[in-house]
C-alpha positions as CSV (number, residue, x, y, z in Angstrom):
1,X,103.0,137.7,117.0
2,X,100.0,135.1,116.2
3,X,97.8,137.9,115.2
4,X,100.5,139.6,113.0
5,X,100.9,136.3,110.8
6,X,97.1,135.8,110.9
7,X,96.7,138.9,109.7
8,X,99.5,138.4,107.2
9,X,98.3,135.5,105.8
10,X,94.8,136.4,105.5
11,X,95.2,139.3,103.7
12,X,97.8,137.5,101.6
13,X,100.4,140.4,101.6
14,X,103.2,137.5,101.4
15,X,102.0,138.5,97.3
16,X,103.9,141.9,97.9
17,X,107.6,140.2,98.4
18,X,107.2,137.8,95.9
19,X,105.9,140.2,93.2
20,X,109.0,142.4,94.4
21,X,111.2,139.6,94.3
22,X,109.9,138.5,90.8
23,X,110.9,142.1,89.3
24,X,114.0,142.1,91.0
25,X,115.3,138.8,89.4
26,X,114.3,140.4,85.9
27,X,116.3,143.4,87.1
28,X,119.3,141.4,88.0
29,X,119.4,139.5,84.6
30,X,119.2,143.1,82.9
31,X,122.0,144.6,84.8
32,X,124.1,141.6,85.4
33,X,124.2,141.1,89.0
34,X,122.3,141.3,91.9
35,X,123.8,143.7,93.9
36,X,123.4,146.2,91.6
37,X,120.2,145.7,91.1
38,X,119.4,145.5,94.6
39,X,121.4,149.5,95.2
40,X,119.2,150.4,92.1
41,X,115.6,149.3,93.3
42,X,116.2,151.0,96.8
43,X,117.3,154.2,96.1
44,X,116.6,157.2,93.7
45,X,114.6,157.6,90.8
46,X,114.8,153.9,89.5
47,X,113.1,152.8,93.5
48,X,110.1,154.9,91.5
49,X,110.2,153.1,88.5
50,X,110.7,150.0,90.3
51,X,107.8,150.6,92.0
52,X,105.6,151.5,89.0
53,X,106.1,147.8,87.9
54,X,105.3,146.3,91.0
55,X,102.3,147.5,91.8
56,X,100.8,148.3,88.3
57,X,101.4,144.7,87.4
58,X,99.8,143.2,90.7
59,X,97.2,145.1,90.0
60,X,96.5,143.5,86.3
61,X,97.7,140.3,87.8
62,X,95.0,140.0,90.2
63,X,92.2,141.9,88.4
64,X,92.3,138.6,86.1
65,X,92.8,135.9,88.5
66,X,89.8,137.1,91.2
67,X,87.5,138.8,88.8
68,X,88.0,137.5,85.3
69,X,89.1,134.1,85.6
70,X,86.3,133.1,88.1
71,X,83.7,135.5,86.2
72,X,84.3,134.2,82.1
73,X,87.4,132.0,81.8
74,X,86.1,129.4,84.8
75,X,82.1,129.0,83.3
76,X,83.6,128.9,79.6
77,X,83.6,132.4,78.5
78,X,86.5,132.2,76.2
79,X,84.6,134.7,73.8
80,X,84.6,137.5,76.6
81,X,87.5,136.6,78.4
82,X,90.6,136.6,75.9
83,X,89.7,140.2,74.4
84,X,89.2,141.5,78.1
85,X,92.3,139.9,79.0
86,X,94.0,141.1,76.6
87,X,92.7,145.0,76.9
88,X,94.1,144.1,80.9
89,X,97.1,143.9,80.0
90,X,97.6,146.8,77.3
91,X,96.3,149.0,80.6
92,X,98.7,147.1,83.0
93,X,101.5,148.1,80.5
94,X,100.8,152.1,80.3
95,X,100.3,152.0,84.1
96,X,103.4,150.6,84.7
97,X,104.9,153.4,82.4
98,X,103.8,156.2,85.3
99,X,106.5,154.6,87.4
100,X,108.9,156.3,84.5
101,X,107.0,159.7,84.4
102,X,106.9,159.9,88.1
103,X,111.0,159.4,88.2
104,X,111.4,162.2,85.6
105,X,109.5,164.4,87.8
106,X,111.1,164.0,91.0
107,X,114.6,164.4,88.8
108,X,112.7,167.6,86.9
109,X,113.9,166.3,83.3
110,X,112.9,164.1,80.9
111,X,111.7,160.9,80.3
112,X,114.2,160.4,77.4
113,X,116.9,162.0,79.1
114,X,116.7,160.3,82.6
115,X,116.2,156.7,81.1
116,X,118.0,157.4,77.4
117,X,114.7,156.3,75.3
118,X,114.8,157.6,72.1
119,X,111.5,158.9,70.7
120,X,108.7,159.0,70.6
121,X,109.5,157.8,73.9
122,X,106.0,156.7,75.2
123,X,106.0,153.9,72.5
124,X,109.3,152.8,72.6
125,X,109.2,151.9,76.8
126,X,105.6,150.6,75.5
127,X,106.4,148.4,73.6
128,X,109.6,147.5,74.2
129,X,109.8,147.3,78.3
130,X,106.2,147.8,79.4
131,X,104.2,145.1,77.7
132,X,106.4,142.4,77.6
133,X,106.8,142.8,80.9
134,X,103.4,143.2,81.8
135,X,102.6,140.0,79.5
136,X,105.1,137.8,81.3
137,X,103.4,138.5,85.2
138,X,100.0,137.7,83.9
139,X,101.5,134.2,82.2
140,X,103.1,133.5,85.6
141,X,100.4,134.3,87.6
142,X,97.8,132.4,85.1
143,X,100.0,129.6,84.8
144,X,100.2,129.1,89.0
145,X,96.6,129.7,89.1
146,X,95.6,127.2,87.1
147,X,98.1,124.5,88.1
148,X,97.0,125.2,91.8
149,X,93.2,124.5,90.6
150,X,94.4,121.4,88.7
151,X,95.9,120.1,91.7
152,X,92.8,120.9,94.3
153,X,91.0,119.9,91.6
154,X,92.7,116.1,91.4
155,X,93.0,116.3,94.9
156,X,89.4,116.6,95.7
157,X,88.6,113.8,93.2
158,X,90.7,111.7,94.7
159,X,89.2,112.3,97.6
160,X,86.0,112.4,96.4
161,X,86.9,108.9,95.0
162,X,88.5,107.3,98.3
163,X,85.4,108.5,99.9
164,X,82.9,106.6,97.4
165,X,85.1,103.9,97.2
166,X,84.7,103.4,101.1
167,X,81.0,104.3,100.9
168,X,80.2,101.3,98.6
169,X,82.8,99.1,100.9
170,X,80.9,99.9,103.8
171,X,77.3,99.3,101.8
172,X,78.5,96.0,100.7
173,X,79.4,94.9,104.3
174,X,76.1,96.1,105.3
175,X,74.5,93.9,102.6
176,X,76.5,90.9,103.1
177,X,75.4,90.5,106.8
178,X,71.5,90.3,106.0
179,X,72.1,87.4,103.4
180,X,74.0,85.6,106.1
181,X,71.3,86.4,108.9
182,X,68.5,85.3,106.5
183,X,70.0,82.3,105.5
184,X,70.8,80.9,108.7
185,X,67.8,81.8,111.0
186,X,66.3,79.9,107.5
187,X,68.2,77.2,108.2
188,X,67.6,77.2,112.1
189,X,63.9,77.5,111.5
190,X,63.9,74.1,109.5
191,X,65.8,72.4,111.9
192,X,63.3,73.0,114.4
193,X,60.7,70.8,112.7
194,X,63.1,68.2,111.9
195,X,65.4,67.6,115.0
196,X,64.8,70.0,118.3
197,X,68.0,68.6,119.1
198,X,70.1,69.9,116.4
199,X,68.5,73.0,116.3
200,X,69.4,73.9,119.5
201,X,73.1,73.0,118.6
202,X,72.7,75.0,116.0
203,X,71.9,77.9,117.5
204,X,74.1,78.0,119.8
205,X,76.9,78.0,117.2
206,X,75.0,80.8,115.1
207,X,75.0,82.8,118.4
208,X,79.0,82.3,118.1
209,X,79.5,83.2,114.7
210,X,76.5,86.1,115.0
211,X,79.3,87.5,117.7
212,X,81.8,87.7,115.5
213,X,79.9,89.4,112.5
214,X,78.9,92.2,115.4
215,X,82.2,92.4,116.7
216,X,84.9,91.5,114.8
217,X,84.0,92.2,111.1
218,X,84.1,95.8,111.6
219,X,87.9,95.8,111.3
220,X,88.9,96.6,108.3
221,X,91.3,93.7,108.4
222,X,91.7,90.5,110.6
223,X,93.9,87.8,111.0
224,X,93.7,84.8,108.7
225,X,93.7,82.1,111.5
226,X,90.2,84.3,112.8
227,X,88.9,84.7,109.6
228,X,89.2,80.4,108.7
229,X,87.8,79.4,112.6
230,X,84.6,81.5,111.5
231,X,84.7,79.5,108.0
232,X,85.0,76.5,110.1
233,X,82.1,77.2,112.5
234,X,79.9,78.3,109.7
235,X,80.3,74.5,107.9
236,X,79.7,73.1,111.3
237,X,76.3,74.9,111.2
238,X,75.6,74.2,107.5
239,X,76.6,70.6,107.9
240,X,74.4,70.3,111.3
241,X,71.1,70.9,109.1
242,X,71.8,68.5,106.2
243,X,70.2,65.6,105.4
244,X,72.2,62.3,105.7
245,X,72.3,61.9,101.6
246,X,74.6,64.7,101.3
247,X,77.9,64.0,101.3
248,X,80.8,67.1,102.5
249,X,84.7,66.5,101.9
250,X,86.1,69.2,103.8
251,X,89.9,70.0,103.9
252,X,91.4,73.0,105.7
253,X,95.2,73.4,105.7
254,X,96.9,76.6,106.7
255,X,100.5,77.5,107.3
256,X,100.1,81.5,107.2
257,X,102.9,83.7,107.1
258,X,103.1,85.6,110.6
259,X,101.1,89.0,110.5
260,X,98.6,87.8,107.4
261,X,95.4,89.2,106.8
262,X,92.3,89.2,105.1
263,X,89.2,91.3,104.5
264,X,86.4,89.8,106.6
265,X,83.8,87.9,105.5
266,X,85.6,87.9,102.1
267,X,85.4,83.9,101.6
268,X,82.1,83.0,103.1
269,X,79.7,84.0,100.2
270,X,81.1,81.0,98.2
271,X,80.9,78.7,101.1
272,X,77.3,80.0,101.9
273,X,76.5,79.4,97.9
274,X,77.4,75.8,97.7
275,X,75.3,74.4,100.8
276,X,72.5,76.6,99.7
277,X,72.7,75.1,96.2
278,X,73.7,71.8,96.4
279,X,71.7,69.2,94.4
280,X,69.1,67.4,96.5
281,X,68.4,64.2,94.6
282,X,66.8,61.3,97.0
283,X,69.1,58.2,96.8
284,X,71.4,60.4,94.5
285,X,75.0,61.5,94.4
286,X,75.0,65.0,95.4
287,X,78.0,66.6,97.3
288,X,80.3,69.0,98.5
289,X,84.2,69.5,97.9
290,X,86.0,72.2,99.9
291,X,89.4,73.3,99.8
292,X,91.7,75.9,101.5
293,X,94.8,76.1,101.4
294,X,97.4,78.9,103.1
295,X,101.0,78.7,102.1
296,X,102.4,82.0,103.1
297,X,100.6,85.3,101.9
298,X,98.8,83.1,99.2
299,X,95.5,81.2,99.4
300,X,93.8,78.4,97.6
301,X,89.9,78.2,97.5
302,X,88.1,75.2,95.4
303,X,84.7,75.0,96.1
304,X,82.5,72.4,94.0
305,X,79.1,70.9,94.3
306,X,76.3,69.1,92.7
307,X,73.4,71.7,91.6
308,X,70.2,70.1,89.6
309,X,70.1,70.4,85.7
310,X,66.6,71.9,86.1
311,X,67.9,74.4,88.6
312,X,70.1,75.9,86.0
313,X,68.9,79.4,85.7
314,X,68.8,79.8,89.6
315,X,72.7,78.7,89.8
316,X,73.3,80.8,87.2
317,X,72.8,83.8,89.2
318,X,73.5,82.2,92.5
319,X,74.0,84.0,95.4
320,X,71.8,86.6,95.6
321,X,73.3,89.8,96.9
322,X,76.2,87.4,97.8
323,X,78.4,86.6,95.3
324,X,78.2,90.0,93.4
325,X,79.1,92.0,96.1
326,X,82.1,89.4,96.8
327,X,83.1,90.1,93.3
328,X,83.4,94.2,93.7
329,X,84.7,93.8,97.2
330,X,87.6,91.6,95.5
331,X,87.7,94.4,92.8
332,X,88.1,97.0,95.3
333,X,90.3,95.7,97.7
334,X,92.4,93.2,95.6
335,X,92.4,95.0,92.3
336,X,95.7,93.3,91.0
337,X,95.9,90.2,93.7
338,X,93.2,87.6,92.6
339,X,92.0,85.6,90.1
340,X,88.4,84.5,90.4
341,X,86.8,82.3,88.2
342,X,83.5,80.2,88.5
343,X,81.7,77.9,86.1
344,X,79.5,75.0,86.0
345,X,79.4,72.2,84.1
346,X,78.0,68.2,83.8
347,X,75.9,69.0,87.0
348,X,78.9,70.7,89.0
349,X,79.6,73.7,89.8
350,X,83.1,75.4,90.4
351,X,84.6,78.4,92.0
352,X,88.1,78.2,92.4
353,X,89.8,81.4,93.5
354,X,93.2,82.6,93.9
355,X,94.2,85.6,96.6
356,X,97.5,87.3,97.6
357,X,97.3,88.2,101.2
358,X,98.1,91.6,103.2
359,X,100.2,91.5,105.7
360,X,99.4,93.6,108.7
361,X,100.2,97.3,108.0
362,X,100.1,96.8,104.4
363,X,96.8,98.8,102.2
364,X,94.6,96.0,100.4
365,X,94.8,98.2,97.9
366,X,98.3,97.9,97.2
367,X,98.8,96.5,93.7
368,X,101.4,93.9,93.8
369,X,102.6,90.8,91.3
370,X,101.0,87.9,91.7
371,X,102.7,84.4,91.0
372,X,99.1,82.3,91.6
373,X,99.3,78.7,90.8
374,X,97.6,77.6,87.6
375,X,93.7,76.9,87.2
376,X,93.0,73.5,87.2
C-alpha cells in the first residue's frame, strides 16, 4: 500500500481526478444537475467526448506549466511566450474536438446529428465549446501555478530572512564576547602593577562572570534575576580597578514579574561604556550614576558619567563594537519594545533606555505596545 501512494504521488496522477472532476462540474452546471451529468460522462458516446476534454486539455495545461512557463515566461520571455501560449491553446481546442469525431464514429453518424451543431459544424464546437473551454483550464492551471510559486517563493524569503536574521544575532553575540574579554583581561593586567591584591580579587570574579558568558549566554533567553547578578558582578570588577577619585552611585531595584526574561548580555555594553569612559581628572569631580529598575515586564536603565571635553570625538563613537551591535540586537529582538536614547552634554554623558520584557515562552520578537515612562 506504501508503494502504491508513493507511486501515486510521485507520478502526480492525483492530476487525473481533479482534471476529471474539474470537467464534470462544468458538465453539471450545463445540464443542471449532477447526477445527470455523472450517467452522461460514464456511459455512451458523451464518456468519448468527455474524455476528449480531459485529456486534450491536460495535455495543453501541462505543456505550458513544465515546458513554457519554466522555459520563457519564468526568465522574462513575454515576447515568445504569449504568442506560443496562445497557438497552445488554439491546438488544445481542436484536440479536444476529436473527443466529438470519435463519438460520431462509434454511433456511425454525424457530428451534427449526434450532438445537434449546426454547420459548418467544426467552427461552431470551435469556437463556441472547444476554446473557451480550453482557455478556462489553462487560466486555472496558470493561475495555481503561479500562486503556488508566490507562496514558496514568500516562504523561502521568509525563511531566508529568519535565517539571516539569526546569522547576524549569532555574529553579534560572537562579537560582543571579545570586547568584554579584551576589556577586562585590560583591566586585570593594570591591576597587577598597581595592587597584587586586587588583582587577584579580580580575577577570581572575572573567572565567575567568564563562566557565565561560556555557559549561560548561549540561551537564547534567561531569567532577569541571572542576567542583573552578572551586571552586579561585572561593577564589582570594574569598581575593584578604580582609582579612589572616582566616585560610583549604584542603585539596583528589581521586583520582576514571575517568568521574565531578557536577551543575555543585552545591558552590559552600556555598563562596560561608562567605566571605560569616565572622566579621569586628578582632584576632579568625575563619576558614575547607575540605575535599574524592574517593575514587572518593564525596565529602567539610566546610565550617566563624566567623559573629558577633549575626549569628545572618542565618546562620540564610544563603545567600539559594543554599543552598535547593542543597538541592532535591540532592533532585532525588541523591534517595537524599547526606546533608546543616548546623548552627552556639559561633560556628561547619558544613556537612558527603556525595555518591555518577554516572559518565558513568549518570541522577543513579538511586537507589543509599550506604555514606557517618559524621558527625563
Amino acid at each position: 500500500m506504501a508503494a502504491a501512494r508513493h507511486w501515486f504521488y510521485r507520478y502526480r496522477l492525483y492530476h487525473v481526478p481533479f482534471w476529471m472532476a474539474y470537467h464534470l462540474f462544468w458538465w453539471s452546471l450545463y445540464t443542471g444537475s449532477v447526477w445527470l451529468a455523472l450517467d452522461a460522462v460514464t456511459s455512451g458516446f458523451s464518456a468519448t467526448k468527455f474524455m476528449g476534454y480531459v485529456v486534450a486539455q491536460a495535455l495543453g495545461v501541462y505543456f505550458n506549466l513544465y515546458y513554457l512557463m519554466p522555459r520563457y515566461l519564468e526568465r522574462g520571455r513575454y515576447a515568445v511566450y504569449f504568442p506560443t501560449l496562445a497557438a497552445t491553446i488554439a491546438v488544445t481546442a481542436v484536440l479536444t474536438l476529436t473527443g466529438y469525431y470519435v463519438a460520431a464514429w462509434q454511433t456511425e453518424t454525424s457530428v451534427a446529428e449526434l450532438f445537434d451543431v449546426r454547420t459548418p459544424v467544426f467552427w461552431t464546437l470551435l469556437l463556441n465549446n472547444a476554446l473557451p473551454s480550453a482557455v478556462a483550464s489553462a487560466t486555472l492551471a496558470m493561475s495555481i501555478k503561479l500562486g503556488k510559486n508566490y507562496l514558496l517563493a514568500r516562504s523561502r524569503q521568509q525563511d531566508l530572512e529568519k535565517e539571516n536574521l539569526r546569522m547576524e544575532l549569532q555574529l553579534l553575540k560572537s562579537q560582543l564576547s571579545p570586547h568584554f574579554l579584551f576589556n577586562s583581561i585590560n583591566s586585570i593586567f593594570v591591576l597587577i602593577h598597581k595592587s597584587p591584591d586586587l588583582a587577584s580579587e579580580s580575577l577570581a570574579r572575572f573567572s565567575q562572570l567568564l563562566r557565565y558568558q561560556l555557559y549561560e549566554c548561549e540561551e537564547r533567553q534567561i531569567d532577569v534575576a541571572r542576567e542583573v547578578a552578572y551586571l552586579e558582578g561585572f561593577i564589582e570588577l570594574e569598581t575593584l580597578r578604580q582609582d579612589r577619585h572616582l566616585e560610583t552611585d549604584v542603585d539596583v531595584s528589581s521586583l520582576p514579574e514571575p517568568g521574565a526574561v531578557i536577551a543575555p548580555g543585552l545591558l552590559l555594553p552600556f555598563i562596560e561604556n561608562a567605566f571605560k569612559h569616565v572622566s579621569q581628572y586628578r582632584g576632579g569631580n568625575n563619576w558614575i550614576h547607575l540605575h535599574l529598575s524592574i517593575r514587572g515586564t518593564v525596565l529602567q536603565l539610566r546610565v550617566e558619567n563624566t567623559y573629558s571635553e577633549d575626549s569628545s570625538g572618542e565618546v562620540g563613537r564610544i563603545g567600539g563594537v559594543g554599543l552598535p551591535n547593542v543597538r541592532r540586537r535591540l532592533e532585532l529582538l525588541y523591534p517595537d519594545r524599547h526606546q533608546l536614547a543616548i546623548h552627552q552634554r556639559e561633560g556628561v554623558y547619558h544613556v537612558r533606555l527603556d525595555l518591555q520584557l518577554a516572559t518565558t515562552g513568549q518570541a522577543l520578537t513579538k511586537p507589543e505596545v509599550l506604555e514606557l515612562s517618559t524621558p527625563r
